[in-house]
C-alpha positions in Angstrom: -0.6 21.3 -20.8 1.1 18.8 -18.7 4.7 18.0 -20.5 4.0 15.4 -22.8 6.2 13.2 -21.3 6.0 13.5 -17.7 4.8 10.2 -16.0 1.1 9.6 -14.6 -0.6 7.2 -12.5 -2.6 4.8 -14.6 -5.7 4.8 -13.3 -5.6 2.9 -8.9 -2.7 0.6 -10.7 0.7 1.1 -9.9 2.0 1.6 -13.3 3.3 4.8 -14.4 2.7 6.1 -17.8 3.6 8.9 -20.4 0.6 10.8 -21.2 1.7 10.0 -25.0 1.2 6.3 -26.0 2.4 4.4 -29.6 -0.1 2.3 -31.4 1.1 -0.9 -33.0 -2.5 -1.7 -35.1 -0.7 -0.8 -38.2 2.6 -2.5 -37.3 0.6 -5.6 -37.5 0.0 -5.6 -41.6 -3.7 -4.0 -41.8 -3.9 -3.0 -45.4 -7.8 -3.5 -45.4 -8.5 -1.3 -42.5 -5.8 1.4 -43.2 -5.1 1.3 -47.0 -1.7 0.7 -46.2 0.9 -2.1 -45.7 3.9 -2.2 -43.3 6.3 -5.1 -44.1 8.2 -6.6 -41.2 11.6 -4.9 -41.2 10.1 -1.0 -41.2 7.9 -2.5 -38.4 10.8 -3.6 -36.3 12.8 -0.6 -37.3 9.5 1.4 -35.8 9.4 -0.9 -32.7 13.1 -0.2 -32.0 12.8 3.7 -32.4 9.7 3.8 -29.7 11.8 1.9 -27.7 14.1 4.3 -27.5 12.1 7.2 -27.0 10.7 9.5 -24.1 7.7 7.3 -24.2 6.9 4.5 -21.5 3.9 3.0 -23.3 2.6 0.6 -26.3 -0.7 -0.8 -26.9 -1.4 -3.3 -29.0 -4.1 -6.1 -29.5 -4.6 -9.8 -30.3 -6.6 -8.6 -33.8 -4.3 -6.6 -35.4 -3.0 -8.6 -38.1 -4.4 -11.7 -36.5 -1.7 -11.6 -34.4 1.2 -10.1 -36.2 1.5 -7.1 -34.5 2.1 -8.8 -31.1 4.6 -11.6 -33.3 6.5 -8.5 -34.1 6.8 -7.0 -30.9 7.7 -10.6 -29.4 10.6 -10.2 -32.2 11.7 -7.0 -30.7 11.3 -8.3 -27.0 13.2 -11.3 -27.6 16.1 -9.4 -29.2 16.0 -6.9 -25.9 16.2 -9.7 -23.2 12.6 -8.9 -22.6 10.3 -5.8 -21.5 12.8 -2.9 -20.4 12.3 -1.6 -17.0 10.0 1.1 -16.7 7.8 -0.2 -20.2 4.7 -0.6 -20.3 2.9 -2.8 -22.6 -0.8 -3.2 -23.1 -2.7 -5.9 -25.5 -6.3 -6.7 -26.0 -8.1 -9.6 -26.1 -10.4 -10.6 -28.9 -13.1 -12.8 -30.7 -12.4 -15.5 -33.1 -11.9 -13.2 -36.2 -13.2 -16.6 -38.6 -15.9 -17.5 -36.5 -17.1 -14.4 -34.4 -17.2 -16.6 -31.2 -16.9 -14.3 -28.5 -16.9 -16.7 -25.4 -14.7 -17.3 -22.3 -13.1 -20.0 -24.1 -11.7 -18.1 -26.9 -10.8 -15.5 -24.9 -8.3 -18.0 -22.9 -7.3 -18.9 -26.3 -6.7 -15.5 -27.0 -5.1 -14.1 -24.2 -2.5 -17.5 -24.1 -1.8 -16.7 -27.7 -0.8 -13.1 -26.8 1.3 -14.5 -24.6 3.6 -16.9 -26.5 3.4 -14.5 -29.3 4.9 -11.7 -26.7 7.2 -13.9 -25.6 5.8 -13.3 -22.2 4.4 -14.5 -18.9 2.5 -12.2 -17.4 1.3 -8.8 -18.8 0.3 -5.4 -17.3 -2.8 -4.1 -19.0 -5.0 -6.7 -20.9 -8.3 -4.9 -22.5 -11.5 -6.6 -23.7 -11.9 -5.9 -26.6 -14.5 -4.6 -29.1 -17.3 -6.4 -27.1 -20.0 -4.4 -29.9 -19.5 -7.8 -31.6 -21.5 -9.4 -28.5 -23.9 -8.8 -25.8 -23.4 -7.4 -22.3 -25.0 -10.3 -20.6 -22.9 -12.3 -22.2 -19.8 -10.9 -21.3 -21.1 -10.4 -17.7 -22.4 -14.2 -17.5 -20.9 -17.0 -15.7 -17.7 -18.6 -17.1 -18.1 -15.5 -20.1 -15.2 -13.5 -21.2 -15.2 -11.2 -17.9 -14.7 -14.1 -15.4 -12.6 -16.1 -17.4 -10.0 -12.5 -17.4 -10.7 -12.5 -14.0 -9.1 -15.5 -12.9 -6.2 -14.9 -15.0 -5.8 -11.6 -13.0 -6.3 -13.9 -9.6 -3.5 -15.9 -10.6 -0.9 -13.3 -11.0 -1.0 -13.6 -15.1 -3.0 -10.0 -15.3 -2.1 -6.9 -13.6 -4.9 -4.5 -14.7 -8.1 -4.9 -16.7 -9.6 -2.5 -19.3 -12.2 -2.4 -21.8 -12.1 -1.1 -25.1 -14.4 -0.4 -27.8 -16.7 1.6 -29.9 -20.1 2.5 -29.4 -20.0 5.2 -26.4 -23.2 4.2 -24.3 -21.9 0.6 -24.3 -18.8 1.3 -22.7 -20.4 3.8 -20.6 -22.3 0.6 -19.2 -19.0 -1.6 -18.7 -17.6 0.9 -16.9 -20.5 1.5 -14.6 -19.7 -2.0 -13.3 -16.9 -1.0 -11.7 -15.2 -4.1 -12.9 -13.0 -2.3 -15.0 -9.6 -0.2 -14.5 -9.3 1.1 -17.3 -11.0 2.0 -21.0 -10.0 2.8 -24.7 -12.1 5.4 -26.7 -11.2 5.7 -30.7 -12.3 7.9 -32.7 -14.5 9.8 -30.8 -12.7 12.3 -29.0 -11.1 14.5 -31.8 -10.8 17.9 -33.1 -13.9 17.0 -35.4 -15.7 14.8 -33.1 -16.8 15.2 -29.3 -19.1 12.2 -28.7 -16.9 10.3 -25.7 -17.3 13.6 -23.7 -19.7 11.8 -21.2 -17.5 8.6 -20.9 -14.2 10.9 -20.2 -16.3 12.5 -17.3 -17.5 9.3 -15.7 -14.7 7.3 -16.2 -12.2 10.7 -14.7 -14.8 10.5 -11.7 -14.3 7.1 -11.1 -10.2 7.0 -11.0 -10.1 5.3 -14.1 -7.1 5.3 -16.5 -8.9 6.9 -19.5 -7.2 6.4 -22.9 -7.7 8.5 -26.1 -7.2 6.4 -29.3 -6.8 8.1 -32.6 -7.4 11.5 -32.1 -6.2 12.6 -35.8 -9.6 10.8 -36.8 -7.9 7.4 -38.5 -5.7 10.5 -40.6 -7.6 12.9 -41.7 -6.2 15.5 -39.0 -2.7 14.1 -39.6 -2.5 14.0 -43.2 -4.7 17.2 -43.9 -8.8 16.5 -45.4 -6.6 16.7 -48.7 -4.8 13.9 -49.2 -6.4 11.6 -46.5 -10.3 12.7 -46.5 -11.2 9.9 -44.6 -13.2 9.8 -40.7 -13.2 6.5 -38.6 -11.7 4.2 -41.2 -15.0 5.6 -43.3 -15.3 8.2 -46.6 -15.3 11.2 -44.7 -18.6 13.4 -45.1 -18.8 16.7 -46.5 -19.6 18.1 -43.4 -16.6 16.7 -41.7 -14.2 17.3 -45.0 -15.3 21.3 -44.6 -14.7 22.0 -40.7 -11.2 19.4 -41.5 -10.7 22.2 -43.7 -11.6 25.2 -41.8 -9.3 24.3 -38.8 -6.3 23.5 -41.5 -6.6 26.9 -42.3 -7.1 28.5 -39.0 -4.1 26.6 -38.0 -2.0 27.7 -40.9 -2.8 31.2 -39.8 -1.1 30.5 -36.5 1.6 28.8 -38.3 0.7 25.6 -36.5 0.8 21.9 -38.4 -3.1 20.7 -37.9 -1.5 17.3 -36.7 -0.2 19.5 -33.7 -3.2 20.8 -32.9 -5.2 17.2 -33.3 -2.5 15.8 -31.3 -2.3 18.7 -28.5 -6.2 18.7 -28.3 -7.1 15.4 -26.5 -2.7 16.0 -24.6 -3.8 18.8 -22.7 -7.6 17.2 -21.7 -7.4 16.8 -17.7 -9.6 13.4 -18.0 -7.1 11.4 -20.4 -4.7 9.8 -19.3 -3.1 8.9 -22.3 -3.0 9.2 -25.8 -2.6 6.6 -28.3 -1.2 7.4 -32.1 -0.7 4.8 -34.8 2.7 4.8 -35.9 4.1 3.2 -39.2 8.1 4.4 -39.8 10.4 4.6 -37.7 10.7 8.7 -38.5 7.1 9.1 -37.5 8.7 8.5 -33.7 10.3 11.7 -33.7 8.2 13.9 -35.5 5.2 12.8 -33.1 7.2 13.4 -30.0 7.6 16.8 -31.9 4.3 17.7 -32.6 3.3 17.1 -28.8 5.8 20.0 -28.0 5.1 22.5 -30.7 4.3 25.6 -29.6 0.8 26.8 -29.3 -1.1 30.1 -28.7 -3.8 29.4 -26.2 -5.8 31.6 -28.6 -6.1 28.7 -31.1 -8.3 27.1 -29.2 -11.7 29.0 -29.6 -11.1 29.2 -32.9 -11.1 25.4 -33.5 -13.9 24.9 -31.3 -16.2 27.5 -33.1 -15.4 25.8 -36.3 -17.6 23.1 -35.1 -17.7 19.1 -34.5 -20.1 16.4 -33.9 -21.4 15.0 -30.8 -22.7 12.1 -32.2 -20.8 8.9 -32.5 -19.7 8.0 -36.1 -20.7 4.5 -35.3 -23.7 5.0 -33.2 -26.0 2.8 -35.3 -23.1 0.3 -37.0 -23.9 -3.0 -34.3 -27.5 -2.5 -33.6 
């Protein structure tokens, strides 16, 4: 496994980052999609520690919280004198939580939002996101969400584009346009579930920075099928809740956290090129740079793999 901290080229761009990224969705406040609240002072607390870690890399979006997450980061950026060197910070544009409108319009409104709310002037990676709430033609079309990206990018506002999503055969279609540098997969790429295996390959072959969101299944792989038995932001399914179970226990035979093993699974894949975890305290900083490093028998593997997962995507029918 490449050492978890070691930099890598994201994607033709020339930003560097660590194959281990922090997510900032639960920094923004999400109790209805995580069960969970994070008031403003752990979050900056949280901020401050990833700052100061061996990780290069954040990613957050204009929809977490409505905006809070990015407010919060702005907070931390402002009380830094800005970005620090070497930092790389990614956001995501979105549709009109309220109204579902999807257009080019909103997404201007979006992306200038994420900028005042940053407290900055230009960012590095700006993703599309979650475009399962429209259609491809759309975003495609003339003055649609795409173009409208696209000038911001020709005017020196935008240094990379990237889409990010759900639903594996759409993105596998956005990135077949070549238009995109880089893509986000959540969910899908896990210990449990192997459904982005086709996107990893054609986005790898085309030079694309390939991003791995989630890969402890929204918790259940973190937190152990006991006290978190829940796949995807969903109730987990029996199925699911058994082989969870299974590879706890093969793990504990190894003497290996299962959260190590989640988190190793998608380091040590060839085609990612980083990995994004959600993080909510400030001590979850260091314990996750910690379970990147733990030791692991190379043994382990086949064991985990032979306990089974799904190659169907969790979602696949959720937007048709």
């Amino acid at each position: 496994m490449t050492p978890p901290f070691a930099l890598r080229a994201f994607g033709s761009s020339d930003l560097q980052v660590t194959p281990l990224c922090f997510g900032c969705a639960p920094l923004g406040g999400m109790p209805e999609t995580f069960g969970y609240d994070v008031p403003v002072a752990r979050a900056l607390e949280t901020l401050r520690a990833m700052v100061a870690s061996p990780v290069n890399y954040i990613d957050t979006a204009a929809s977490y919280g409505d905006g809070e997450s990015e407010r919060r980061i702005g907070l931390l950026l402002r009380e830094l004198g800005g970005l620090p060197a070497g930092f790389v910070l990614a956001t995501k544009v979105d549709r009109d939580l309220k109204t579902g409108d999807f257009s080019g319009e909103q997404m201007k409104r979006s992306l200038e939002r994420s900028l005042a709310l940053l407290g900055l002037d230009r960012l590095q990676i700006v993703f599309l996101h979650d475009p399962e709430h429209t259609t491809f033609e759309h975003v495609l079309s003339p003055g649609g969400p795409l173009e409208v990206l696209q000038q911001y990018q020709q005017q020196g506002v935008i240094d990379q584009i990237g889409i990010a999503g759900g639903p594996i055969d759409m993105l596998m279609r956005y990135v077949e346009t070549g238009a995109f540098g880089s893509v986000i997969t959540h969910n899908r790429y896990t210990l449990l579930n192997r459904s982005a295996a086709p996107l990893l390959d054609l986005a790898a072959q085309r030079g694309m920075a390939v991003l791995n969101a989630a890969p402890y299944g929204s918790g259940i792989l973190a937190k152990g099928p006991s006290a978190y038995a829940r796949y995807a932001y969903q109730e987990a399914d029996t199925t699911t809740l058994g082989r969870a179970q299974y590879m706890e226990q093969i793990c504990a035979s190894y003497k290996v956290p299962l959260a190590a093993a989640a988190l190793q699974f998608s380091l040590r894949d060839p085609r990612i090129t980083s990995t994004i975890i959600g993080i909510t305290r400030p001590e979850r900083v260091a314990q996750t740079v910690e379970l990147a490093q733990h030791p692991m028998s190379d043994d382990l593997w086949p064991l985990l793999d032979a306990a089974g997962y799904d190659t169907v995507d969790p979602e696949a029918n959720r937007f048709q």
